[in-house]
C-alpha positions as CSV (number, residue, x, y, z in Angstrom):
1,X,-29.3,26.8,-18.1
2,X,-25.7,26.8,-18.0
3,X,-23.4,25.4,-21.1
4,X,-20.8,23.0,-21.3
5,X,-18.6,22.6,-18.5
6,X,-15.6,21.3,-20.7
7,X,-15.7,24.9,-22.7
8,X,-15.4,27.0,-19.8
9,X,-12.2,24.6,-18.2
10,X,-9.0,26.1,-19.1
11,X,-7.6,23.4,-20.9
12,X,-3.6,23.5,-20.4
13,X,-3.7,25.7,-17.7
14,X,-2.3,23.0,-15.0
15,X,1.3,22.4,-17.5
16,X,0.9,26.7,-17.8
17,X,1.2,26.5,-14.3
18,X,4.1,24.5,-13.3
19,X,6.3,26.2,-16.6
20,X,5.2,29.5,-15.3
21,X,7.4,29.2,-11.6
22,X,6.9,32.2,-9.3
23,X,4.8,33.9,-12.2
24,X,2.2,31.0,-12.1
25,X,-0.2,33.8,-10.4
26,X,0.8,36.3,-12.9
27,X,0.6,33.9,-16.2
28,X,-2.1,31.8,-15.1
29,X,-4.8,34.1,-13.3
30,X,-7.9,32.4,-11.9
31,X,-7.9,29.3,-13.7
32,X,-10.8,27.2,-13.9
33,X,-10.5,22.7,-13.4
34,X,-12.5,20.1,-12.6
35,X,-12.3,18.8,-8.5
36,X,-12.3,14.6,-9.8
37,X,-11.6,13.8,-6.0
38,X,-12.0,15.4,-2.5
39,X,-10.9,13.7,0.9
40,X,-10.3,14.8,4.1
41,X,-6.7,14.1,5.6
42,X,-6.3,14.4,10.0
43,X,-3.3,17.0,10.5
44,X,-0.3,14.7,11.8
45,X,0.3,18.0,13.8
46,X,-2.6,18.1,15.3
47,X,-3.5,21.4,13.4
48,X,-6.4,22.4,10.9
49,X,-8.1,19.1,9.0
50,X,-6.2,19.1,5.8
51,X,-8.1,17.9,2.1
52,X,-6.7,15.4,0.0
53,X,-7.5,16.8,-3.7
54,X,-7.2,15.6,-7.5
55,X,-7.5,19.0,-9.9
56,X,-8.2,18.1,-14.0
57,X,-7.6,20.5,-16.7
58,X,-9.1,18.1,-19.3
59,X,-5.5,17.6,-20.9
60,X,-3.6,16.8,-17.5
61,X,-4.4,15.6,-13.6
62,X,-2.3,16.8,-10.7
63,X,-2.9,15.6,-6.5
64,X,-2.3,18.5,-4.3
65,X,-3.0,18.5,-0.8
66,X,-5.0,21.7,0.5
67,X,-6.0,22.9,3.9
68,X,-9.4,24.6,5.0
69,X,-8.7,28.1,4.1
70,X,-8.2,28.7,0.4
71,X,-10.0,31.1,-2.5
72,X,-11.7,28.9,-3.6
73,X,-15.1,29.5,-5.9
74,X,-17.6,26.7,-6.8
75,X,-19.1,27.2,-10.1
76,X,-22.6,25.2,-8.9
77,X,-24.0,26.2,-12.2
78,X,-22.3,23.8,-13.9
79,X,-23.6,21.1,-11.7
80,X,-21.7,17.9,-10.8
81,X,-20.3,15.7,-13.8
82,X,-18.4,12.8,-14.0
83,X,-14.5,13.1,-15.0
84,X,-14.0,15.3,-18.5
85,X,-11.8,13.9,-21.1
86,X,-8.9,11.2,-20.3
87,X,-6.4,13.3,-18.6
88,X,-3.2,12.3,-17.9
89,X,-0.5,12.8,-14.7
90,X,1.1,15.9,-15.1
91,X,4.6,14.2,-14.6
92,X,4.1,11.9,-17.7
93,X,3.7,14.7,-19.9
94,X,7.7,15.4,-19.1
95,X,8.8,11.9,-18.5
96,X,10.1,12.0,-22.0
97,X,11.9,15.3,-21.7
98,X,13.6,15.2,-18.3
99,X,15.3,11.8,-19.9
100,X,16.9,13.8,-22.4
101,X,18.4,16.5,-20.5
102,X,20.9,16.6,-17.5
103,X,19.6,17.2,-14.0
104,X,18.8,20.6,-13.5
105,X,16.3,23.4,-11.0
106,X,12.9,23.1,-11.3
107,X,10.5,25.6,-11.3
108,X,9.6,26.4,-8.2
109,X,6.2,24.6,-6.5
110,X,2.9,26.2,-6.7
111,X,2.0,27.8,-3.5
112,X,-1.0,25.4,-2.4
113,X,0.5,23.9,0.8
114,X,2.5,21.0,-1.7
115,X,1.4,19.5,-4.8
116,X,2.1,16.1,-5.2
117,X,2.8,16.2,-8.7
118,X,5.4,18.7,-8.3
119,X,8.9,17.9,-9.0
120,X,11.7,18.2,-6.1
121,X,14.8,19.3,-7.3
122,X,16.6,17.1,-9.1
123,X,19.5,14.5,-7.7
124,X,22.2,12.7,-9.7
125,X,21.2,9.0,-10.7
126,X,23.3,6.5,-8.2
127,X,26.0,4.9,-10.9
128,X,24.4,1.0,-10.1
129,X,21.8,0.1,-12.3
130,X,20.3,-2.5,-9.5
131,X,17.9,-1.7,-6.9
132,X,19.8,1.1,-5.5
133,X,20.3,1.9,-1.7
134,X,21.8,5.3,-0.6
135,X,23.5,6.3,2.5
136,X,22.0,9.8,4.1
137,X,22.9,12.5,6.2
138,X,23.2,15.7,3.4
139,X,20.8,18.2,3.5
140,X,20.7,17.7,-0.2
141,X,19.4,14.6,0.0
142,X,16.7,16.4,2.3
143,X,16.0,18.9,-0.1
144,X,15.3,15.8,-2.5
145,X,12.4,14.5,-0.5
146,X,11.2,17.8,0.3
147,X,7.9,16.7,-1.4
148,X,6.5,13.2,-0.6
149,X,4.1,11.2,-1.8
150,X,1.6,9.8,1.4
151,X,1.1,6.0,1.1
152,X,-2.5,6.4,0.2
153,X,-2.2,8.7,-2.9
154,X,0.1,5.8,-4.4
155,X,-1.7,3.8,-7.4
156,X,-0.7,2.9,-10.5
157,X,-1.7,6.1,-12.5
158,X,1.1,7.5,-10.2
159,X,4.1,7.6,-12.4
160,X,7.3,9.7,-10.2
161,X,7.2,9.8,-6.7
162,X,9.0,9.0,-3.0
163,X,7.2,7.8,-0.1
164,X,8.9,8.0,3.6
165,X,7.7,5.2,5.4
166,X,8.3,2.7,8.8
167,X,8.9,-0.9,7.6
168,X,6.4,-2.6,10.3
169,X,7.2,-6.2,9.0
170,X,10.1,-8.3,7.2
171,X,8.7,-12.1,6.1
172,X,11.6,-14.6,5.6
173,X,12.6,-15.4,2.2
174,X,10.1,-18.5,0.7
175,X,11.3,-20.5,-2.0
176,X,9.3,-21.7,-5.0
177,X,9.4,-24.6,-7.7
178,X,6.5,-25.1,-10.2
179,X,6.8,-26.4,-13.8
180,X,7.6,-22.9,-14.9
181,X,10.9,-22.8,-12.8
182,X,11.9,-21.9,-9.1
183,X,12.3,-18.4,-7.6
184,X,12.3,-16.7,-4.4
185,X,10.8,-14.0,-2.7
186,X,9.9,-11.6,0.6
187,X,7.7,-9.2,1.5
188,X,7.4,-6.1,4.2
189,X,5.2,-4.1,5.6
190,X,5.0,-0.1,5.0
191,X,3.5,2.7,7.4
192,X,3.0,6.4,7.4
193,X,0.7,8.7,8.7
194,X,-2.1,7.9,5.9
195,X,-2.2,4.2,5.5
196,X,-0.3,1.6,5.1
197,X,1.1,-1.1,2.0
198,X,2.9,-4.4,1.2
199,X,6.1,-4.7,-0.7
200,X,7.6,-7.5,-2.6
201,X,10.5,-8.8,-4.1
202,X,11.9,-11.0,-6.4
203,X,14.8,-13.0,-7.2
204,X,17.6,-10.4,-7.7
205,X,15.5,-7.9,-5.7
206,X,15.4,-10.2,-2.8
207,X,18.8,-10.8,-3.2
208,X,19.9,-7.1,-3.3
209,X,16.9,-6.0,-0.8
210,X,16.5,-8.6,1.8
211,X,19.4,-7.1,4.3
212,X,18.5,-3.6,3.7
213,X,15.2,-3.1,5.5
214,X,14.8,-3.6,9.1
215,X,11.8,-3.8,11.0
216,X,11.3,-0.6,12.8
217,X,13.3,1.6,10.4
218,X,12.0,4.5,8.5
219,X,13.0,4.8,4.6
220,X,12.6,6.9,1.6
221,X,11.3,4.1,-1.1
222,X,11.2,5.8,-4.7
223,X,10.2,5.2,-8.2
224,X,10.5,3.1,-10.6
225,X,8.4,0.9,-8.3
226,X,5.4,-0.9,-9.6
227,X,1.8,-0.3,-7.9
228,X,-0.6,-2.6,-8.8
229,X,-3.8,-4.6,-7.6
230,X,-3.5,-6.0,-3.8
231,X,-3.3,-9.9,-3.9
232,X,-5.5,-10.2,-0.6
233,X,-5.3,-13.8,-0.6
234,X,-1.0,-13.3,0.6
235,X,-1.5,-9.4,2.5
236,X,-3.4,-8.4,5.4
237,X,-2.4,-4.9,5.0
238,X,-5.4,-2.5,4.8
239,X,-5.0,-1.1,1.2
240,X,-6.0,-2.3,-2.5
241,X,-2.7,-1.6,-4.0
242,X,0.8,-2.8,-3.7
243,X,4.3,-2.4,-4.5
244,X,6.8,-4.9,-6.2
245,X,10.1,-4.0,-6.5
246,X,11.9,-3.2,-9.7
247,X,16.0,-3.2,-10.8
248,X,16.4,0.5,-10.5
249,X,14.0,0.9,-7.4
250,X,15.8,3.5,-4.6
251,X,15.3,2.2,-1.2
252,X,17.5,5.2,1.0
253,X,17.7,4.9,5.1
254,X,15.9,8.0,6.6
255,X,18.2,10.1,9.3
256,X,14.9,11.1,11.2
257,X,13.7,8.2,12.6
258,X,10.9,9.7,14.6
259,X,8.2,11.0,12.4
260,X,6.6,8.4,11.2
261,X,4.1,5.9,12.9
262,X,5.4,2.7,14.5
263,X,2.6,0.6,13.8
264,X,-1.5,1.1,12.7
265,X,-3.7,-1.3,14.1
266,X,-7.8,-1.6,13.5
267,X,-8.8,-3.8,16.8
268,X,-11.5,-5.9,16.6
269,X,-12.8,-7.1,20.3
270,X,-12.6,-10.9,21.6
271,X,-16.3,-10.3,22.2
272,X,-17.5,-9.2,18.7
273,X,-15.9,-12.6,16.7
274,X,-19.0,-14.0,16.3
275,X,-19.9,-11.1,13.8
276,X,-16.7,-11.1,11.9
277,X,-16.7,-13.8,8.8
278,X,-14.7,-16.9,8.7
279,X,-11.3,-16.4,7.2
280,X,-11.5,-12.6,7.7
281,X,-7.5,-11.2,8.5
282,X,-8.1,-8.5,11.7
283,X,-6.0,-7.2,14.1
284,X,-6.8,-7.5,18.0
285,X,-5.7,-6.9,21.4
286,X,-6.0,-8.9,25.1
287,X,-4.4,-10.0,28.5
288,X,-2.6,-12.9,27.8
289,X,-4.3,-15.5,30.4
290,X,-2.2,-18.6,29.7
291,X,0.4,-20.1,27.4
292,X,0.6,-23.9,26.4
293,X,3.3,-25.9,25.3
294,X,5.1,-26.2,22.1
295,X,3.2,-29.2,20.1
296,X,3.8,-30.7,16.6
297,X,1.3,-31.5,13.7
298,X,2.2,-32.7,10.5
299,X,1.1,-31.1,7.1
300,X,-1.9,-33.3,5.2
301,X,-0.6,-31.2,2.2
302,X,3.4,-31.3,2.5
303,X,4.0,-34.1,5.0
304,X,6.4,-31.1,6.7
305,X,6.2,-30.7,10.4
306,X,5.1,-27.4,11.7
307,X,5.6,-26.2,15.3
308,X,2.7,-24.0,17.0
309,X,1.4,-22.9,20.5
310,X,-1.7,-21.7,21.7
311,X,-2.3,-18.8,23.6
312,X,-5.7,-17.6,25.3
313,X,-6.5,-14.0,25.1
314,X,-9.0,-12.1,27.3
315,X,-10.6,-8.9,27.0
316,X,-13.1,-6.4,28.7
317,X,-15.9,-7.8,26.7
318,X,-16.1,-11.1,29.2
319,X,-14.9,-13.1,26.3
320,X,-11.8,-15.4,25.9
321,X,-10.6,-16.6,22.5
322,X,-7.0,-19.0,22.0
323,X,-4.8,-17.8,19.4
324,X,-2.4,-20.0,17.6
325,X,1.3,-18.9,17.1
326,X,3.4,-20.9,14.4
327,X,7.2,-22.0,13.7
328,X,9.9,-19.5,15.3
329,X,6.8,-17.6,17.1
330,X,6.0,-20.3,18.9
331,X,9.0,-22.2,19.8
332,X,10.7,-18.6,20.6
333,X,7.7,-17.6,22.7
334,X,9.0,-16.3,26.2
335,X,6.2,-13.3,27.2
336,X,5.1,-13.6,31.1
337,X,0.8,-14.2,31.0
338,X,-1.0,-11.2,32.5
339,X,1.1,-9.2,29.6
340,X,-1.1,-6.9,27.3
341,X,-0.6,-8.4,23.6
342,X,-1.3,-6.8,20.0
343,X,-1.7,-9.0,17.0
344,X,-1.7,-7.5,13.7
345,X,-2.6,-9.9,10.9
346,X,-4.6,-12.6,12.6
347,X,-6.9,-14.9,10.5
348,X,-10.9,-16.0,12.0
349,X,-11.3,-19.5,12.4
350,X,-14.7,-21.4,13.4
351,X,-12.7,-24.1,15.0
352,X,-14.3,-23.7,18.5
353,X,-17.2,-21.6,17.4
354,X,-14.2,-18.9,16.9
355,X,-10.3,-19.3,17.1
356,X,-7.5,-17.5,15.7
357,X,-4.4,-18.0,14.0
358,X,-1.6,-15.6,13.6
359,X,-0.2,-15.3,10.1
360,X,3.5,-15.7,8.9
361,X,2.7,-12.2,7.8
362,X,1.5,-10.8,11.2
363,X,3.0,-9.2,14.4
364,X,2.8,-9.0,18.0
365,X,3.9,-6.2,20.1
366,X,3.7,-7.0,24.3
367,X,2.7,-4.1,26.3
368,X,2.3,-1.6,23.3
369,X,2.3,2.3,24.4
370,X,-1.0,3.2,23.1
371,X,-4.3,3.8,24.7
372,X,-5.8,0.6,24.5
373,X,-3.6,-1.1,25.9
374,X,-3.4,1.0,28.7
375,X,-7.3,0.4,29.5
376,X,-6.7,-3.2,29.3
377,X,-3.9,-3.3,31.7
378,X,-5.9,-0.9,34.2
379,X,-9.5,-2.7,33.5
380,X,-7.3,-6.5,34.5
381,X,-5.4,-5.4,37.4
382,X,-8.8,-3.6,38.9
383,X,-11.2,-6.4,37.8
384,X,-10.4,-8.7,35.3
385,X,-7.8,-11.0,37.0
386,X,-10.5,-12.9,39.1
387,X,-13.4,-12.7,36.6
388,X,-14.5,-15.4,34.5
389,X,-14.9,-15.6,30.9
390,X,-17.5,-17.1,27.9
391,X,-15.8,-18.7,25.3
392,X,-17.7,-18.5,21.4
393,X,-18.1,-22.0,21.8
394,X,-20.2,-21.4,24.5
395,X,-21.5,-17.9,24.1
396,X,-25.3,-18.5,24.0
397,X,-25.5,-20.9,26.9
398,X,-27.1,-19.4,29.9
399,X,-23.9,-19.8,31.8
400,X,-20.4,-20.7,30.8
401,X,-18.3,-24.0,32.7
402,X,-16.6,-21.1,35.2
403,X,-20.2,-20.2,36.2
404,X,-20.6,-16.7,34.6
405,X,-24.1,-15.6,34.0
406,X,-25.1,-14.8,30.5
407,X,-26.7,-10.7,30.5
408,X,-30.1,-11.8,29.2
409,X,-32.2,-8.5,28.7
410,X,-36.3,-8.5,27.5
411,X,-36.1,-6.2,25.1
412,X,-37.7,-3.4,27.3
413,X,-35.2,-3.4,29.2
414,X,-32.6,-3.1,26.2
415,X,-34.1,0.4,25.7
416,X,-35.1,1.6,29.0
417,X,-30.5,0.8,30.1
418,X,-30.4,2.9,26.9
419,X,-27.9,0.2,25.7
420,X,-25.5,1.3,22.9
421,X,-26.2,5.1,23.6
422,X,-22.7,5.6,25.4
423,X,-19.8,5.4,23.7
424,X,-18.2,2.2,24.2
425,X,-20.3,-0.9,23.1
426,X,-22.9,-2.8,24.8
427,X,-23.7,-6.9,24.7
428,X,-26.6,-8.4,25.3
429,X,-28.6,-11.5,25.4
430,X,-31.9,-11.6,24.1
431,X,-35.0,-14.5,23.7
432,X,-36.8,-13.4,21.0
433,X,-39.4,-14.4,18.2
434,X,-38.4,-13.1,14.7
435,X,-41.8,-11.4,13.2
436,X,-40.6,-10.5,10.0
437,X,-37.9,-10.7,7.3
438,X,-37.1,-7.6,4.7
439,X,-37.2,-9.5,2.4
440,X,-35.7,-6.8,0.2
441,X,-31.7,-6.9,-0.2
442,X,-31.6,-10.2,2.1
443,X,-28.9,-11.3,0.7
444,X,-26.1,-10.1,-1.7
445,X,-24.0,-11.5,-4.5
446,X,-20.7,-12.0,-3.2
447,X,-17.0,-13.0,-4.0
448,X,-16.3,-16.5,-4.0
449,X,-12.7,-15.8,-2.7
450,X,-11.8,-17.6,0.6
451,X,-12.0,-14.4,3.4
452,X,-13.2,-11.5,1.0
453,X,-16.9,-11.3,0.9
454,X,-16.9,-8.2,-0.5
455,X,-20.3,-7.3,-3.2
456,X,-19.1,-8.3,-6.9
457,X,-20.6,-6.9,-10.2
458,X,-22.1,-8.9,-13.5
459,X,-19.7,-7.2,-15.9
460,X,-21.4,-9.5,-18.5
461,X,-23.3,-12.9,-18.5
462,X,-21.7,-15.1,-16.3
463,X,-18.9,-12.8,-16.0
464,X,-18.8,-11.9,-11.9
465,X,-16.2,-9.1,-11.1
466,X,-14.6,-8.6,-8.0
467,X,-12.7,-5.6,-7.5
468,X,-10.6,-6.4,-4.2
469,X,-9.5,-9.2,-5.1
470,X,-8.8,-7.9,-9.2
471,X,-10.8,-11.4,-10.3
472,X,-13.8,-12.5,-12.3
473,X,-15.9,-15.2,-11.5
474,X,-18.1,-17.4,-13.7
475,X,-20.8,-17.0,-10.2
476,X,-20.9,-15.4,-7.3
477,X,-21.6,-16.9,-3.7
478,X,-24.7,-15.4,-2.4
479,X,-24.5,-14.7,1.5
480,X,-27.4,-13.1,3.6
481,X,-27.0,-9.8,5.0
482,X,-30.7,-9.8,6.9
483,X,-32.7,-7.4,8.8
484,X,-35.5,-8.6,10.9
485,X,-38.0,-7.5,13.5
486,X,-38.1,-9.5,16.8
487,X,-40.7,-9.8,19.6
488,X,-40.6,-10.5,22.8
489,X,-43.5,-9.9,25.4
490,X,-42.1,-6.5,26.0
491,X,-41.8,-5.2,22.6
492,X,-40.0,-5.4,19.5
493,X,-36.7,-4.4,18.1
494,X,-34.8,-4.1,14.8
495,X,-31.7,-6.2,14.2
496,X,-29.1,-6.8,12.0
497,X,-27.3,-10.2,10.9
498,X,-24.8,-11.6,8.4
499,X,-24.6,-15.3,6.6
500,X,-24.4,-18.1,9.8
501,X,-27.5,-16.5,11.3
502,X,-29.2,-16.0,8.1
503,X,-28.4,-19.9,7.8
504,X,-29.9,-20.9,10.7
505,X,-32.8,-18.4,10.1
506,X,-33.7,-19.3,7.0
507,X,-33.1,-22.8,6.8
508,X,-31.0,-22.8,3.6
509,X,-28.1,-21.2,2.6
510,X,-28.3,-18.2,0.4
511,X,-27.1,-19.6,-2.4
512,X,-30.4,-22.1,-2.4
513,X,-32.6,-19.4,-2.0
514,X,-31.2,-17.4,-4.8
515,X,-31.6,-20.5,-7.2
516,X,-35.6,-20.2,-6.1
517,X,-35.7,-16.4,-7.1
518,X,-33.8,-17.3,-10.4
519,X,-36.6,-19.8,-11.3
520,X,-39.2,-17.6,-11.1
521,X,-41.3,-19.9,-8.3
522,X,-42.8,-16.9,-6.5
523,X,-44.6,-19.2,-4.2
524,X,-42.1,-20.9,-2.5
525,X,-39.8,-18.1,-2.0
526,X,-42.9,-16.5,-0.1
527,X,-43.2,-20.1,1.4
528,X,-39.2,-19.8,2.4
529,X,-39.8,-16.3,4.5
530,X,-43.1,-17.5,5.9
531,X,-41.6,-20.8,7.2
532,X,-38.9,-18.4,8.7
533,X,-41.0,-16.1,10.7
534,X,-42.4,-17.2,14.4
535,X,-39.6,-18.5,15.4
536,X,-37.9,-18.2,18.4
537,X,-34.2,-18.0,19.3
538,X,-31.4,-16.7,21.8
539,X,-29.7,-13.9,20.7
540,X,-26.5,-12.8,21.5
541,X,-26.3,-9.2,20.2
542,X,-24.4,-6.0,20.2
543,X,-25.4,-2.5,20.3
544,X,-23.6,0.4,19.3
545,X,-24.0,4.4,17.9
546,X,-24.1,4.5,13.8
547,X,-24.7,7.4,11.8
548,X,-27.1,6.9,8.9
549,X,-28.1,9.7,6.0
550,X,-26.3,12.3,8.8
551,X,-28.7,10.9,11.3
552,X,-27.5,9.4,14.6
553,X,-28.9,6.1,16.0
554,X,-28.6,2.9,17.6
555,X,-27.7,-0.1,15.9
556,X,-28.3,-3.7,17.4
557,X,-26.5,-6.2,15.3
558,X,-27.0,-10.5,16.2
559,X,-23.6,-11.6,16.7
560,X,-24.6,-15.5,16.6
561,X,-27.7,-17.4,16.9
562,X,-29.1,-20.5,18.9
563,X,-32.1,-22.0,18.9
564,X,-33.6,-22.2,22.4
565,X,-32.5,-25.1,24.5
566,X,-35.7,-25.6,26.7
567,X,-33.6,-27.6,29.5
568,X,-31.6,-24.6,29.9
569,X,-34.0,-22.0,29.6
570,X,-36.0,-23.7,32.4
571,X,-33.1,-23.7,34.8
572,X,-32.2,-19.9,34.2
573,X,-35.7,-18.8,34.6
574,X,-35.8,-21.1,38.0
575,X,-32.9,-19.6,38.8
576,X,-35.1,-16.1,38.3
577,X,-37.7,-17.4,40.1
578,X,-35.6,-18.8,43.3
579,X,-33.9,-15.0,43.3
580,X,-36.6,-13.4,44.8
581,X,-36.2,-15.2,48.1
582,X,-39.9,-17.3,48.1
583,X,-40.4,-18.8,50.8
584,X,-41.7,-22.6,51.4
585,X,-45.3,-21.5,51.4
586,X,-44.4,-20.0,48.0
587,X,-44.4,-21.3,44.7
588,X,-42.0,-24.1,45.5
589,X,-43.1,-27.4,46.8
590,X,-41.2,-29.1,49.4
């Protein structure tokens, strides 16, 4: 059986390292650390899949990032253990220090394709003591950010570091008064080839800040910057971090301007709203079909005015949706309709069975470069200018107002098409009865934070802990997160569903059905599934590839729920009936 792993680490070895220079391999032969953290990184370049790393010695942590082919050996013996001791950055151990002395060379890096904690050499400190901005062009300021930080390996157990990134978005300033005083602040956007993160400042900052980034520009943004928990409810950016601004933060102007990303975007289809939650922030993409006019409402809140415009998107799902532009963005609003439109930042509404709203903290780009763009442009000039679309308010009717028949499948026929085996997504509408309920993991404690959802933890007694969002909550808000088996006379078929059909499923939200479980009444939770099952609906479903436990399958996932209108149903399967062509002497009575 193999002995402690902490006696066999060589403590030390990671500061031994970095003192040692070009004699690390001499000084420091075949040391021994703990891997805390392993994640694959894609190659900007296009070359070998890189690895994201954290190495431990026990007294010290450093990031490094490694490609595929290194000596490396595992030491399975010692099995896998959670982290060793309370190390600390490697940088902090010399913070101290390097204040005391005068800029001088460091060592040289360790050859393992660029640690993060390494040290570039040394610049002078600009003579301002405010958020300082630098003019470039010197290949010593070059050799300064020889070694970068990605966006992603920022948090705030990162203590020195620079990050070279595209500012994607600039918000106004906004203006604050509350009984504790008044301030102001802005915000921006970040980008680089690993992720992406919000920036803020304040007061001064904003003053000295505001006029120095420009969307579109790439910058070198370096410490002291503080990197702390994501305040989702104000960000849609992607990440659970951000950056606020300090008095000595170095914001610099990159010469290159071309090596970093112009914008990331994570499109969600018009067709697949249904399945995304009220309030969620996603980014999407569509033809722009028509533009209305500039209209006013008036603020219940505020009494303030607010200018907007709708928009209505369409996509190669056969689904429409209207977006709402606000202020500037809508009274400014001049793109030609048939235009190919990104939205990042775009907030899920019900209004309408689904709607959405662009936030003051979103962007549009018309006729983006990028590959799906390009499909939607090609996919509406070949077809989609004359078709006609479903709307979410009137997704599950058989056919929409323009006349467009709904795709309803048995579900035989789901599996005989193969639906969902290809690689883009397939929709479907299905009339089924629901069999059975898991009744395991039907619903899930979640966070009662406007848009999050996300699964919270009981830290203690009535102490609910959401990590997204950085908050605890006396409860949770339960929300389903079902799996059931339908029927139809054809077969049966797994799905998947999330709170509204769970709802309309169950008969009670998840919260009531909870409260049943917590008072111990076995009976009429059984009761509460049992008056669930044999019941039949219409569908409207999605299926798609997913890879489970390294196994590949398909996944169909309800994206709403109707109970069956029997006046329509009648007419559709008339309509069925009429299609084959019968003659009077048929079923059909004159």
């Amino acid at each position: 059986m193999a002995g402690d792993p902490s006696s066999v680490i060589s403590r030390g070895s990671l500061q031994s390292i970095v003192d040692s220079g070009d004699a690390a391999a001499t000084n420091v032969p075949n040391p021994i650390m703990q891997c805390l953290q392993i994640k694959p990184t894609p190659n900007p370049q296009g070359g070998p899949e890189r690895f994201r790393v954290v190495f431990s010695d026990i007294n010290n942590f450093i990031q490094s990032m490694i490609g595929t082919v290194l000596d490396f050996d595992v030491l399975e013996e010692f099995g896998e253990h959670d982290k060793i001791g309370e190390p600390v950055q490697l940088e902090a151990v010399k913070a101290e220090d390097e204040l005391q002395q005068q800029p001088q060379q460091q060592p040289g890096n360790i050859s393992s394709n660029g640690f993060y904690g390494n040290k570039p050499q040394q610049q002078p400190t600009p003579a301002t003591t405010n958020a300082s901005t630098r003019t470039n062009g010197s290949t010593t300021m070059s050799a300064a950010h020889a070694n970068l930080y990605p966006i992603e390996a920022l948090s705030p157990y990162a203590h020195k570091w620079t990050i070279k990134v595209r500012c994607t978005h600039k918000s106004d300033i906004k203006k604050w008064h509350n009984r504790n005083g008044e301030g102001k602040l802005f915000s921006v956007n970040f980008l680089d080839q690993s992720g992406e993160i919000r920036g803020t400042g304040f007061n001064q900052q904003c003053d000295q800040l505001y006029d120095v980034f420009q969307e579109g520009q790439i910058y070198y943004i370096s410490t002291p910057c503080r990197v702390q928990m994501a305040k989702k409810q104000f960000s849609n950016v992607n990440n659970d971090y951000e950056m606020t601004f300090e008095r000595d933060t170095i914001v610099e102007k990159a010469e290159d301007q071309d090596d970093v990303p112009q914008v990331r975007y994570n499109f969600t289809n018009i067709g697949d709203l249904q399945s995304v939650e009220k309030d969620t922030t996603i980014d999407t993409i569509g033809v722009l079909k028509e533009v209305g006019e500039v209209s006013q409402i008036t603020s219940k809140s505020t009494s303030k005015p607010y200018d907007k415009r709708e928009l209505t998107l369409v996509d190669n799902t056969g689904y429409s949706v209207r977006l709402t532009v606000w202020g500037n963005s809508a009274t400014s609003f001049d793109v030609p309709e048939e235009s190919v439109v990104a939205f990042k930042g775009v907030k899920v509404s019900d209004f309408g069975g689904r709607s959405l709203s662009l936030l003051s903290s979103g962007t549009m780009n018309v006729n983006p470069d990028i590959d799906d763009a390009h499909r939607l442009k090609g996919w509406y000039d070949a077809a989609g200018r004359n078709d006609t679309f479903n709307t979410h308010q009137n997704a599950l009717s058989s056919t929409t107002g323009s006349g467009r028949k709904q795709d309803f499948k048995t579900i035989q026929q789901v599996k005989d098409e193969n639906l969902g085996m290809s690689e883009e997504q397939d929709y479907f509408t299905l009339k089924a009865t629901v069999a059975h309920i898991r009744q395991e993991s039907a619903f899930y404690p979640a966070c009662a934070s406007d848009g999050c959802n996300k699964k919270v933890v009981e830290m203690d007694p009535g102490q609910w802990r959401c990590e997204r969002c950085n908050k605890t909550y006396p409860k949770p808000q339960y929300r389903y997160i079902m799996t059931l088996n339908a029927w139809d006379y054809t077969g049966q078929l797994w799905l998947s569903s999330f709170d509204d059909t769970g709802r309309l499923i169950m008969g009670m939200s998840a919260d009531e059905l909870q409260e049943i479980v917590e008072n111990g009444d076995e009976q009429r939770r059984r009761d509460a599934f049992q008056d669930a099952s044999w019941k039949t609906f219409v569908f409207r479903c999605r299926a798609k590839m997913d890879n489970y436990q390294d196994q590949t399958r398909v996944r169909y996932q309800i994206i709403n729920a109707n109970p069956v209108n029997f006046t329509t149903e009648a007419s559709r399967l008339a309509d069925i009936i009429k299609s084959y062509n019968i003659g009077s002497d048929g079923l059909f009575v004159q």
